[in-house]
C-alpha positions in Angstrom: 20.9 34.0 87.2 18.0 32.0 85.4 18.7 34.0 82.4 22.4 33.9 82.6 21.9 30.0 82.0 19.9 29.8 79.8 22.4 31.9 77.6 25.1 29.8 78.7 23.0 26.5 77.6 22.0 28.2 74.5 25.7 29.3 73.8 27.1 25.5 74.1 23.7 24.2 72.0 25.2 26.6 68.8 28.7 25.5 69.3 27.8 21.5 69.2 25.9 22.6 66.0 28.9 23.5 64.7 31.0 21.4 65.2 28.2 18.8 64.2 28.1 20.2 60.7 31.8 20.0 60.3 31.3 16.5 60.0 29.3 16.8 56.5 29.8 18.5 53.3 27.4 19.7 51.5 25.7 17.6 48.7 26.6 17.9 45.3 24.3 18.3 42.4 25.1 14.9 41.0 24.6 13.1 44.8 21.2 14.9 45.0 20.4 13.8 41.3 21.8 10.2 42.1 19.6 10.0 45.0 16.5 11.4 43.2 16.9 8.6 40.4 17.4 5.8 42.5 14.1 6.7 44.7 11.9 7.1 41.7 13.4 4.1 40.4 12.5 2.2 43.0 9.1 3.1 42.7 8.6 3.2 39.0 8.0 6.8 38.4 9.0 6.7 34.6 7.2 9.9 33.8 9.6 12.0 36.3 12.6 9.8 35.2 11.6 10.5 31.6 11.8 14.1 32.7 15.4 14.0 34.2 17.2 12.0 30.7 19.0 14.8 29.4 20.2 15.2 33.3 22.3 11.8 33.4 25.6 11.9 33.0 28.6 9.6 32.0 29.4 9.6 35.4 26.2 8.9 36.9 24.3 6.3 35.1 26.8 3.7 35.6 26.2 4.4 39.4 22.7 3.7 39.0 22.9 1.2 36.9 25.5 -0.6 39.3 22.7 0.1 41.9 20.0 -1.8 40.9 22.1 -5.0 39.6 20.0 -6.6 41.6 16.9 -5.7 39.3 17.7 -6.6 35.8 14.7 -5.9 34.6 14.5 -2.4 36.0 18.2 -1.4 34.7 16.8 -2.5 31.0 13.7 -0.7 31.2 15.6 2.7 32.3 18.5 1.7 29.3 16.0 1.2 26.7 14.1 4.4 27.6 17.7 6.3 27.5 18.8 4.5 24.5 17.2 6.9 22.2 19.3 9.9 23.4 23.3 8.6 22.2 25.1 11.3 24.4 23.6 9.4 27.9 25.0 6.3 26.4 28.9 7.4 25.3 30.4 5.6 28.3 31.6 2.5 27.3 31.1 1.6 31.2 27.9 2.3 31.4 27.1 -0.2 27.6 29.4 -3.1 29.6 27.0 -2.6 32.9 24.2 -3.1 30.8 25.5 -6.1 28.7 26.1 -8.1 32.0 22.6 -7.2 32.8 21.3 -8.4 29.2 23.0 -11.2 29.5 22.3 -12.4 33.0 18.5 -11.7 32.1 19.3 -14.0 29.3 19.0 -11.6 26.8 21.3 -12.4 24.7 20.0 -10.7 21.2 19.9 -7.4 22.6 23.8 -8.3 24.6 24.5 -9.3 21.0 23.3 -6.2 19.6 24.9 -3.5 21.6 28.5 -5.4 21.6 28.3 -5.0 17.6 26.8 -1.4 17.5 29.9 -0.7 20.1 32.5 -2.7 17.6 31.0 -0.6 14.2 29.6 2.3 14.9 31.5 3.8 17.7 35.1 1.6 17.0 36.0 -0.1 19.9 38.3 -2.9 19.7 36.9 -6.6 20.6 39.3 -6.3 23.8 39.2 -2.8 24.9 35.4 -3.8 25.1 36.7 -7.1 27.1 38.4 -4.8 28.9 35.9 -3.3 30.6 33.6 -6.4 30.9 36.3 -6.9 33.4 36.3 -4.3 34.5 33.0 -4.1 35.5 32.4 -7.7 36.1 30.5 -8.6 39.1 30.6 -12.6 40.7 27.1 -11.8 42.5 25.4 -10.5 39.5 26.9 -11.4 36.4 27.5 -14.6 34.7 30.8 -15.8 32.3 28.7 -16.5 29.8 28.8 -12.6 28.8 32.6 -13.7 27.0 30.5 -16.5 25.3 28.7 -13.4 23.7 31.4 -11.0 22.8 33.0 -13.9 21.1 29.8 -14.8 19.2 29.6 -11.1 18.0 32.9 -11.0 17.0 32.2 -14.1 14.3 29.3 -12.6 13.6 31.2 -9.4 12.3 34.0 -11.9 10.3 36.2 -10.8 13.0 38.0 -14.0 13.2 41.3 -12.4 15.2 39.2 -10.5 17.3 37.7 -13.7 18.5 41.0 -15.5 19.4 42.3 -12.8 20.9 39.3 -12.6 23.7 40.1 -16.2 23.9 43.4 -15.7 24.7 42.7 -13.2 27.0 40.3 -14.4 29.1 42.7 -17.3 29.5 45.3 -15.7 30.5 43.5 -13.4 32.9 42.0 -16.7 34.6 38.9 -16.2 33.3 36.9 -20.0 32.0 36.1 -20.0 28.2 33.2 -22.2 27.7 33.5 -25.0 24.9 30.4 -22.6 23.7 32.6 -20.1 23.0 35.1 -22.2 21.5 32.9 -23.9 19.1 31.2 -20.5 17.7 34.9 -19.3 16.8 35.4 -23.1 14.9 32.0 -22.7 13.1 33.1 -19.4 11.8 36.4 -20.8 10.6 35.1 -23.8 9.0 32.8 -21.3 7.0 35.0 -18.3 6.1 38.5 -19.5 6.8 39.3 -22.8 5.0 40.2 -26.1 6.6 43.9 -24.8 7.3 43.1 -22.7 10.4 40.3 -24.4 11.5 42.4 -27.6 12.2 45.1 -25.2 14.0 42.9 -23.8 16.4 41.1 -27.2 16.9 44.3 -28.7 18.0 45.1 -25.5 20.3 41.3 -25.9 21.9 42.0 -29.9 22.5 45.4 -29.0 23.8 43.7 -27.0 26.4 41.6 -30.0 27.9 38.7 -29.5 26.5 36.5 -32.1 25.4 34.2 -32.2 22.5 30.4 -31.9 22.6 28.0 -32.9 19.9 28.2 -29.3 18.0 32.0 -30.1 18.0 32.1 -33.2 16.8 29.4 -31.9 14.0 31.9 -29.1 12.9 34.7 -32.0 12.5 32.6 -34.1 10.3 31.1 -31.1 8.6 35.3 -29.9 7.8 35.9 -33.5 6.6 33.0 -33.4 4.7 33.8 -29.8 3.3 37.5 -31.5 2.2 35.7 -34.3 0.9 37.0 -37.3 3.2 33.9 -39.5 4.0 35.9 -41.5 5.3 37.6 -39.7 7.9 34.3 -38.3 8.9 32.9 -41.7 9.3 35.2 -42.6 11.5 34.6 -39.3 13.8 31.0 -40.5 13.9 31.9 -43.7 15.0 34.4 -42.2 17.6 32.0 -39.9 18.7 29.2 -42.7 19.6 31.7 -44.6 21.4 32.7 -41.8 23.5 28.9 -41.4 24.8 27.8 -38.5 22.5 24.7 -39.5 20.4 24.4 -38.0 16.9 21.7 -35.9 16.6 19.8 -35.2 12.7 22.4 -32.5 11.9 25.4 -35.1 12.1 23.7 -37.6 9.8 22.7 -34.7 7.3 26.0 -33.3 6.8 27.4 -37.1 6.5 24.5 -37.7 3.7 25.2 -34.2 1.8 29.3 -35.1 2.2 28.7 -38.5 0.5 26.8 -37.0 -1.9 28.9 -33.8 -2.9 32.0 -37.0 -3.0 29.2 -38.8 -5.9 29.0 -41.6 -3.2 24.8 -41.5 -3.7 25.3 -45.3 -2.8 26.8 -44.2 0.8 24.0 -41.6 1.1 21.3 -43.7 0.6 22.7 -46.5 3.1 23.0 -43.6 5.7 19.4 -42.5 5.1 18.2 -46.0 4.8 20.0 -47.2 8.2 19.8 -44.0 10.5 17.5 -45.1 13.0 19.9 -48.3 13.5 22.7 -46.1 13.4 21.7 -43.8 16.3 20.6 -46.0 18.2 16.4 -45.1 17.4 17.1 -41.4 18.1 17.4 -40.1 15.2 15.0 -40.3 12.3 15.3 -38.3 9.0 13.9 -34.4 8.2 12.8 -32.6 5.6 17.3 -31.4 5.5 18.2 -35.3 5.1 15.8 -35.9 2.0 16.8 -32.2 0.4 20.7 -33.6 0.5 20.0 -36.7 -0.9 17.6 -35.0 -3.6 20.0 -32.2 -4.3 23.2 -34.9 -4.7 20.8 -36.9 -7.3 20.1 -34.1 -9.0 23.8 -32.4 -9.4 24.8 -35.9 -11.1 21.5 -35.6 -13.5 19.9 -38.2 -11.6 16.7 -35.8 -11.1 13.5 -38.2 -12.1 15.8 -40.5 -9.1 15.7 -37.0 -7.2 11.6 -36.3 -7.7 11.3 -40.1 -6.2 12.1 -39.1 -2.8 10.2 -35.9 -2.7 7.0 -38.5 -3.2 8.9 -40.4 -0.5 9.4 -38.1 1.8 5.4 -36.8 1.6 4.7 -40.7 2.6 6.7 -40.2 5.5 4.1 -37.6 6.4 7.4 -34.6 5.8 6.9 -31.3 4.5 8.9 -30.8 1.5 10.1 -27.2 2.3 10.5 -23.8 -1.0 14.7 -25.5 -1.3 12.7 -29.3 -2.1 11.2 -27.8 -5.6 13.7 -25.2 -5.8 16.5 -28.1 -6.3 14.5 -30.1 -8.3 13.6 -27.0 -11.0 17.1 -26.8 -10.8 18.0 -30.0 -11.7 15.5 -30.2 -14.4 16.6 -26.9 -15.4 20.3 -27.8 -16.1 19.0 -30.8 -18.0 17.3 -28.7 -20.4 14.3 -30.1 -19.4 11.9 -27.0 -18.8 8.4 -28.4 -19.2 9.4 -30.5 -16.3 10.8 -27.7 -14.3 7.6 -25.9 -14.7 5.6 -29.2 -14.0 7.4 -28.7 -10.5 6.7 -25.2 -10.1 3.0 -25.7 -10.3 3.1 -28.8 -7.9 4.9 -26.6 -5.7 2.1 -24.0 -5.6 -0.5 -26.6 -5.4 0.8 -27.1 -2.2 0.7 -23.4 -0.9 4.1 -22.7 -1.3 5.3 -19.8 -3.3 8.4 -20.0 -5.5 11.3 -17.2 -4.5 13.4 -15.4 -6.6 16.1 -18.9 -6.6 13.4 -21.0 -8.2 12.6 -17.8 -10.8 16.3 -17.0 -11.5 16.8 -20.4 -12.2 13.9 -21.1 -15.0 14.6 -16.9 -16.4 18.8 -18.3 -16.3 17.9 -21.5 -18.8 15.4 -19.7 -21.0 18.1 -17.1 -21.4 20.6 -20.0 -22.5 18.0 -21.6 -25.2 17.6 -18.0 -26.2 14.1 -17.6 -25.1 14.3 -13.7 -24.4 10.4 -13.6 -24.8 9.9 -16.1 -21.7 12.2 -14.5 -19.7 10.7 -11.1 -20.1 7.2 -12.9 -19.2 8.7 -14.7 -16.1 10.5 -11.4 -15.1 6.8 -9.8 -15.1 5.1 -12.4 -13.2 7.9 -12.4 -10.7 7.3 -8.7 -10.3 3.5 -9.0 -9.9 3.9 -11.3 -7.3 5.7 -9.0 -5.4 8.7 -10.9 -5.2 11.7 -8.6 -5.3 14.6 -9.4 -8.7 17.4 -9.7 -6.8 21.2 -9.2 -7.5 21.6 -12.5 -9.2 18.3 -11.9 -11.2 20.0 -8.6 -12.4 23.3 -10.3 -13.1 21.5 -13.3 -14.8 19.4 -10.8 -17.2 22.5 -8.9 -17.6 24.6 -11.9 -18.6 21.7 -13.1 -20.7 21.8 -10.4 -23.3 25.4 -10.3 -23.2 25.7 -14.0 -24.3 23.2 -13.6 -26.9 25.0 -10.2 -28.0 22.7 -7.9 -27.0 24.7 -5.8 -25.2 23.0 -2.0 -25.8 19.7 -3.7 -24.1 22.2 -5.5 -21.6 23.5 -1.5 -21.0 20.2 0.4 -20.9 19.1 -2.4 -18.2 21.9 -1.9 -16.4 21.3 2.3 -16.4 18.0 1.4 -14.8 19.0 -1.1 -12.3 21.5 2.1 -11.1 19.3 4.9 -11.4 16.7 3.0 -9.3 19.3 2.3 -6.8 18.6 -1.1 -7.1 22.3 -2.3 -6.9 24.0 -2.2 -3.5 27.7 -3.9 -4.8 30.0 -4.1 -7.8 28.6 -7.8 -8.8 26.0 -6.5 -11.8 29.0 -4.3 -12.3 31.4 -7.1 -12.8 29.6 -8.9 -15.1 29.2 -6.2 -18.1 32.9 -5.3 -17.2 34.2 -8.7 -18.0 31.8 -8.4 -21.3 33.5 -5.7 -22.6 37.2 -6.7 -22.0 36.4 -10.3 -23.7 34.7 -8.0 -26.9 37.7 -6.1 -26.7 36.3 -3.1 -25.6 38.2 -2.0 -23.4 37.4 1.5 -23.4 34.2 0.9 -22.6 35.0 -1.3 -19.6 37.2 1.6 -17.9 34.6 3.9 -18.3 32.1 1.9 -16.7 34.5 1.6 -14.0 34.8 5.4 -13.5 30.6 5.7 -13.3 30.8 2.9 -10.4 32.9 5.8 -8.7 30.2 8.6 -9.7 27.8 6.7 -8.2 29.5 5.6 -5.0 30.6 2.4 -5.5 33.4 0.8 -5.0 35.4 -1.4 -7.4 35.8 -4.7 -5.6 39.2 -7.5 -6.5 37.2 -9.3 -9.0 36.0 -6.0 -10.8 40.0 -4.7 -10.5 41.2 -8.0 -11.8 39.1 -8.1 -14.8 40.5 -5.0 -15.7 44.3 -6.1 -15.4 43.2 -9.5 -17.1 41.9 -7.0 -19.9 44.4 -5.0 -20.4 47.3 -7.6 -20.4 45.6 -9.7 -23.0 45.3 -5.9 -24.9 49.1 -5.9 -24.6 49.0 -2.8 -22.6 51.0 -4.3 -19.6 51.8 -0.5 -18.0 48.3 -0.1 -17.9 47.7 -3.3 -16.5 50.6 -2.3 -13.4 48.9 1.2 -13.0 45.7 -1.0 -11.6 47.9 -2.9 -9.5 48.6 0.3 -8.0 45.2 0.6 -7.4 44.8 -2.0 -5.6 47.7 -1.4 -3.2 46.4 2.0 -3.0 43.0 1.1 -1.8 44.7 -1.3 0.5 43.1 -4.8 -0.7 45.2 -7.6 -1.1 45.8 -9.0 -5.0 44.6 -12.7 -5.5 46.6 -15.4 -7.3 44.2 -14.7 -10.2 45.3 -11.1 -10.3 48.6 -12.2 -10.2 48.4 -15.0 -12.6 47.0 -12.2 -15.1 49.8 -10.2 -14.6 52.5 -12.6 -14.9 50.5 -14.0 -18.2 50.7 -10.5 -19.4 54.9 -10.3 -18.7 55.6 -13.3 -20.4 53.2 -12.8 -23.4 54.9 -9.2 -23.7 58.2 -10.9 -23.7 59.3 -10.2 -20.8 59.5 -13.3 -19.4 63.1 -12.2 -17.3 60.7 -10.3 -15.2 57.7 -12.5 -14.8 60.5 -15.3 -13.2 61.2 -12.7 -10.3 57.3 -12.3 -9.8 57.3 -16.2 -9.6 59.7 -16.2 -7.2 58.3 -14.0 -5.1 55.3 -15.5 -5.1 56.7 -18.9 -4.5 58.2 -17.2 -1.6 54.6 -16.4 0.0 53.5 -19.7 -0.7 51.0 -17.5 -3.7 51.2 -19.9 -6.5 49.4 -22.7 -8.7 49.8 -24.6 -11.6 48.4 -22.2 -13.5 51.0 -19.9 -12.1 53.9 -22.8 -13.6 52.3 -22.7 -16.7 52.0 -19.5 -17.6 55.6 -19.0 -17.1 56.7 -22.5 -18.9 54.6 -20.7 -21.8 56.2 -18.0 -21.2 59.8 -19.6 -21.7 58.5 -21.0 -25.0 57.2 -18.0 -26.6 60.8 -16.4 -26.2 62.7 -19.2 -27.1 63.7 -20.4 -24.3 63.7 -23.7 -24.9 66.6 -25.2 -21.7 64.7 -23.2 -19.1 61.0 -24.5 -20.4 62.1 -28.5 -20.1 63.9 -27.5 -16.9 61.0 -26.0 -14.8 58.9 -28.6 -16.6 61.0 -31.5 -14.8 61.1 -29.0 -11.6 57.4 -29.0 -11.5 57.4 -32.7 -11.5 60.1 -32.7 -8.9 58.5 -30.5 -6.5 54.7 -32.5 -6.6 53.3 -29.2 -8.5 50.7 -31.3 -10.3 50.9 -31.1 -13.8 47.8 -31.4 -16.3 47.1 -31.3 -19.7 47.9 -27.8 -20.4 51.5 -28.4 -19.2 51.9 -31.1 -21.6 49.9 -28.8 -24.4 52.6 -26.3 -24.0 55.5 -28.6 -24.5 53.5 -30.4 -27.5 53.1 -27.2 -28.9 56.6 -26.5 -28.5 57.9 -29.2 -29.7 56.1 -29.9 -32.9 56.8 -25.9 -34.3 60.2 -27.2 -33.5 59.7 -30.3 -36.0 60.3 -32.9 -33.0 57.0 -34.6 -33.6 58.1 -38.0 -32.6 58.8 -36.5 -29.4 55.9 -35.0 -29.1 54.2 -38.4 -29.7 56.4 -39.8 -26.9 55.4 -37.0 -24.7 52.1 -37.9 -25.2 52.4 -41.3 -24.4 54.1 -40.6 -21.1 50.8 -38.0 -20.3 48.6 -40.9 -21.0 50.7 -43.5 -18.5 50.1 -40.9 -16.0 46.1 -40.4 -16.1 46.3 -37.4 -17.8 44.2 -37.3 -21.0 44.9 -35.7 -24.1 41.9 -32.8 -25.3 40.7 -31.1 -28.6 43.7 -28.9 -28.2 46.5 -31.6 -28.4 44.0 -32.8 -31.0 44.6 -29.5 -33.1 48.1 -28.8 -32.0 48.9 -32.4 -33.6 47.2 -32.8 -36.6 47.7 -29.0 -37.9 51.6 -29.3 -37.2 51.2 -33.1 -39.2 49.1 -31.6 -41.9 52.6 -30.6 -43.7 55.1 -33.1 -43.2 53.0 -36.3 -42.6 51.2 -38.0 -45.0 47.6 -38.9 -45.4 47.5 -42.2 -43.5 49.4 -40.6 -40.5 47.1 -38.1 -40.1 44.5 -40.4 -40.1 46.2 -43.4 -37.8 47.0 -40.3 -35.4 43.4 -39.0 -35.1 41.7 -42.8 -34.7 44.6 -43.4 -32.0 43.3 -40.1 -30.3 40.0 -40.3 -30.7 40.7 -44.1 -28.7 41.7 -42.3 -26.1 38.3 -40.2 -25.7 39.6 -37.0 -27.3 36.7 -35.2 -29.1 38.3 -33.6 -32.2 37.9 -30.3 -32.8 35.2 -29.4 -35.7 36.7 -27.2 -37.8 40.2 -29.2 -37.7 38.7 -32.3 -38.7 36.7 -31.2 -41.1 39.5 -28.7 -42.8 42.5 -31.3 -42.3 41.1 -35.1 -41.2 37.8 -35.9 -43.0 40.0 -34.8 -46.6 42.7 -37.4 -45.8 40.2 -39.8 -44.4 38.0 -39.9 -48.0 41.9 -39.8 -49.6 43.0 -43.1 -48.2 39.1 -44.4 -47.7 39.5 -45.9 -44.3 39.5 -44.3 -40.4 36.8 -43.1 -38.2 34.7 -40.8 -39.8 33.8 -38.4 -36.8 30.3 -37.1 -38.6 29.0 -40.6 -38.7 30.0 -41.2 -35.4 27.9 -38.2 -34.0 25.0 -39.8 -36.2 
């Protein structure tokens, strides 16, 4: 009886056991892995986690990772030991788990980084990467200022629509854009954009209730500035310190380098003189304020003015910074005045500063230009010795050098080097020798410089195609010239106006001016045009005779507020004198003059050579005083071929050469 219990207990014992296991599965690999993370996680066993790397999946790490939210610090130190292997890291979950860590850690280099690396290198789209921010976005553990960052990368990558559009998003998903975020996306406007879009999306952010911080305010007076309106960004300042927002140094510098790029050193120095009063004794200037008002002194030749307030600004117990002398060599530089400029190099090292490769290409740029191949090759040396690297503008500037003074073999062999050294990374040094040989006329030797930039991997760039077309138009060979354009389509860029403008210069030249007015009008329709544009075509209408259409888009110009300048008048002169009509050419000029808009050597030559065979002597002469009243500097070779003859003729009128004496 005892036993036949003991079965029966026995019996029911297996059958609860059973059913008891019916209630669990069996645990997967990836649960048992999961599980066998997480505890060594918790207690730091790297060595065994190291171990399991190649084991963690797409579909697991972002379970981890979402499992220790709670310990930034321990989710970093696992991704940055995994980074290494790329496969563990495909998930574009498991990167947006880890930028909301970054950035809730503060990190926001590393956030930074990983949004780029996932925008290059693996191609997402600045809102499929949103997307998942969303996605994965977590109130308890994550902050908003994660859509700050993936704005800032995408102006940080020139990806100006990207950025707008995570704006936009975010907006409309309900999400708050910080004034942060809006005020990286202006900064990269004002800088890459132009003034056009960065006043569009200004309006849109103010439209949205936002109001404007300091940095905003600073990227309004630094657009004004950029358009040259003082004025206007005057009066922001003074808006902005009555709404409450103090100026901080970077407002006032931009006001004093605005006034100064404007010529209004006056302005500048009143700003510098009155800051502290101005801001209310916050704001006193830096080493940025005195390098503005040095650099504006010394772009108007002003540089002994300039070197004063480098001495000031030591007084003032500031550190004149490598840009302090680099501006003022500079400045000397451009005067011609290189004893001086190496006067400031050596005061520069006496105070432990080293000159860069700015301060060197500067000097090696001028001695080039007085011809001084000998001190440039010695400056080139001791720039080398110091170890401080030529750069692309030292190449170009050497390059450029021996083209000017018509060394173009050397300018050739140095530019083999430069290659075979792979010591050029672009098509600038490139450019430079290409444009060379199109103004020598050699042609030939431009294109095939263009086909080794393809040997050697490079890609022709719009300046390097447009030089070409420029070439070959003034060559005459306009079906060459359309065979680049091609090109250019091909390789998907977008022609320039300059591009254009070379083209439609080639058309008219070629007589074909019927088509170069379609090309206008198509241009006019995208808003693609200039005055040069209108000129070339007016010329255009002239060299085929066509004399109604050439007065009528001259009076359209005027009409439509195209601004006309002297070489719109030039080419009616021009006109109208090989017509004979040189009383109206006179009156033409008269009308040019009532209108600010001064005659040059060209009217000068255009004049005088059309006068030298139907006027006589004391014409001439009362024509070249009258424009030489009016600040024209003659021409050389036409004053001394046609004027100075009739001048000793008669025996009155300015003699030019005495003049110049």
């Amino acid at each position: 009886m005892v036993l036949g219990l003991f079965a029966l207990k026995r019996r029911n014992f297996f059958v609860r056991a059973i059913h008891l296991g019916q209630q669990f599965t069996t645990p997967n690999t990836e649960e048992i892995l999961f599980k066998a993370v997480c505890v060594n996680l918790r207690e730091r066993k790297w060595r065994f986690l190291d171990q399991l790397s190649s084991s963690l999946t797409n579909s697991l790490l972002p379970r981890v990772f979402r499992e220790f939210r709670s310990s930034p610090n321990v989710v970093l130190e696992l991704y940055q030991r995994i980074s290494a292997s790329r496969s563990v890291l495909n998930s574009l979950e498991t990167c947006c788990i880890v930028i909301h860590t970054m950035v809730s850690c503060k990190n926001y280099d590393d956030a930074l980084f990983l949004m780029k690396e996932l925008m290059i290198k693996r191609g997402y789209s600045p809102l499929e990467i949103l997307e998942v921010l969303l996605d994965t976005y977590d109130v308890s553990f994550t902050c908003e200022a994660v859509f700050d960052t993936l704005v800032r990368a995408c102006t940080e990558l020139g990806a100006s629509n990207g950025a707008h559009s995570v704006i936009k998003k975010l907006r409309m998903e309900g999400y708050f854009v910080s004034v942060h975020a809006w005020n990286n996306f202006l900064n990269h406007l004002v800088k890459v954009d132009g003034g056009c879009s960065f006043w569009f999306f200004y309006k849109e952010m103010v439209s949205y209730g936002y109001s404007e911080n300091v940095y905003t305010f600073n990227l309004i007076i630094y657009a004004l500035c950029k358009e040259c309106k003082l004025l206007e960004a005057i009066c922001v300042y003074y808006k902005m310190f009555k709404s409450g927002i103090m100026p901080n140094v970077v407002t006032f510098n931009m006001l004093v380098d605005g006034a100064c790029r404007t010529g209004e050193l006056d302005v500048a120095l009143k700003l510098v003189r009155n800051i502290e009063i101005m801001s209310g004794g916050c704001v006193i200037p830096n080493t940025v304020t005195y390098n503005c008002l040095i650099n504006g002194y010394c772009k108007l030749g002003d540089v002994a003015i300039g070197e004063q307030f480098l001495g000031e600004m030591i007084e003032m117990g500031l550190e004149p910074n490598v840009r302090t002398y680099a501006t003022l060599v500079d400045g000397y530089s451009r005067s011609g005045m290189l004893d001086e400029a190496f006067r400031i190099c050596n005061g520069m090292v006496e105070t432990g500063l080293m000159p860069n490769s700015v301060v060197y290409n500067t000097v090696i740029h001028r001695l080039y230009i007085e011809g001084d191949f000998s001190g440039a090759s010695s400056l080139l040396s001791d720039m080398i010795q110091k170890y401080i690297s030529p750069d692309k503008f030292t190449h170009s500037i050497l390059e450029k050098g021996l083209c000017r003074n018509g060394r173009i073999n050397e300018a050739l062999s140095y530019h083999k080097h430069i290659v075979e050294n792979n010591l050029m990374e672009d098509a600038f040094s490139h450019n430079i020798l290409v444009d060379y040989l199109c103004k020598s006329q050699n042609i030939l030797g431009a294109q095939q410089l263009v086909c080794s930039m393809f040997v050697r991997g490079l890609i022709p760039d719009l300046v390097t195609y447009g030089t070409m077309i420029d070439g070959y138009c003034k060559q005459g060979n306009i079906n060459r010239a359309i065979e680049v354009y091609d090109d250019i389509i091909k390789v998907k860029k977008n022609p320039n106006l300059v591009i254009y403008n070379s083209i439609l210069d080639g058309l008219c030249k070629e007589v074909s001016v019927d088509v170069a007015e379609v090309l206008v009008e198509e241009l006019k329709g995208t808003s693609l045009y200039d005055v040069i544009t209108y000129n070339t075509l007016l010329n255009g209408y002239c060299i085929s005779g066509k004399i109604d259409k050439a007065l009528h888009l001259f009076l359209k110009m005027r009409k439509e507020g195209i601004s006309v300048n002297t070489v719109t008048y030039n080419i009616l002169i021009n006109l109208m004198c090989k017509l004979g009509l040189i009383q109206h050419a006179k009156e033409l000029m008269s009308v040019m003059i009532t209108q600010g808009i001064f005659p040059d050597c060209i009217t000068y030559t255009t004049f005088l050579t059309s006068m030298n065979k139907e006027s006589s002597a004391e014409e001439v002469v009362e024509l070249h005083d009258y424009m030489v009243l009016q600040g024209v500097i003659p021409d050389n070779e036409t004053y001394r071929t046609i004027v100075k003859p009739r001048i000793k003729q008669i025996g009155s009128g300015f003699d030019w050469d005495m003049l110049l004496l």
